[in-house]
N, C-alpha and C positions, 0 to 999 in steps of 0.2 A: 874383589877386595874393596871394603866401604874406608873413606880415607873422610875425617870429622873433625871441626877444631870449635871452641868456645873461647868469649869470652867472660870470665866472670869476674863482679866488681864486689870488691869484698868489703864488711860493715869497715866503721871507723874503727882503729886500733888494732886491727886484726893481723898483724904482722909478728907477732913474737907467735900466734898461733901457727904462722905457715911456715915459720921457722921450727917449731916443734915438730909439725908435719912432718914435713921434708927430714930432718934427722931422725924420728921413728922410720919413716918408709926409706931411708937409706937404711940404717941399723938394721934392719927386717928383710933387704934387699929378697933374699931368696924365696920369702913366703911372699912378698908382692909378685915375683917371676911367675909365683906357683899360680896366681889367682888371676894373672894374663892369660895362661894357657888354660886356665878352665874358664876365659869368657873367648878365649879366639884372637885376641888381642896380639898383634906383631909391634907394635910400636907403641906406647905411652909416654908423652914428655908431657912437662910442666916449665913454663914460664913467669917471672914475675917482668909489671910494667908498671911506670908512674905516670899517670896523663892527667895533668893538672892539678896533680896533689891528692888523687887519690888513687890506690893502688887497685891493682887486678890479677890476674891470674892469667895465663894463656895457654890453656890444654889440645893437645893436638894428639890425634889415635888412629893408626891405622890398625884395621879389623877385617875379620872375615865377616863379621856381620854385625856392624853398630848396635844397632837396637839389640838383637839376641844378648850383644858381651855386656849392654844394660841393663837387659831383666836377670842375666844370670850376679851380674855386682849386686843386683838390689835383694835380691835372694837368698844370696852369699852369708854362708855362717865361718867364711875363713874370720879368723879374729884379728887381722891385717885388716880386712875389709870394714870392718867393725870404728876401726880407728878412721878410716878414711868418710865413711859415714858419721861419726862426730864431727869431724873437719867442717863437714859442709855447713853446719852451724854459723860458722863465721862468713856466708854467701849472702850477698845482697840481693844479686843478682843474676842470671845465667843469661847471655846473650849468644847465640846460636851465630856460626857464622857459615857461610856460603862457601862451598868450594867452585873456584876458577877453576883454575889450573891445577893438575895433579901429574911430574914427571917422574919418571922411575928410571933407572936406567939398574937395569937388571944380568949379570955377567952367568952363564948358564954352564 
């Protein structure tokens, strides 16, 4: 299991954008589900931050295989995905981050 997080800094004003987001990809809730399980994807969350007056994003994914569940999103003709690819528009930045520590505690 590949466990992944980013941070991304987003252009100036881009907040009434991630708030569109965010309510399309809630409203749509089940086709987003649908396009987890065709990249392998067990977990997706999304974070907002303010560090210094400028906003970010903080994306965190556990997968069965990162890069695979990225070539299959970039590929992706779901039209859920479509919107989430406009989004990125509003990206300044992608800053990749480092995994430490990763616990699980797993009940079988």
């Amino acid at each position: 299991m590949d466990v992944g997080a980013v941070l991304i800094k987003l252009k100036p004003d881009a907040l009434h954008h991630v708030e569109q987001w965010k309510n399309e990809l809630n409203a749509r809730k089940a086709e987003a589900i649908e396009t987890l399980r065709a990249e392998g994807v067990h977990v997706e969350s999304w974070f907002h931050l303010e560090l210094d007056g400028q906003d970010y994003l903080l994306a965190y994914m556990r997968a069965e295989d990162i890069a695979r569940a990225q070539q299959i999103g970039r590929e992706s003709q779901f039209s859920i995905d479509q919107v989430h690819k406009q989004f990125k528009s509003n990206w300044a930045k992608v800053i990749p981050a480092k995994l430490l520590l990763d616990l699980e505690n797993i009940h079988e």
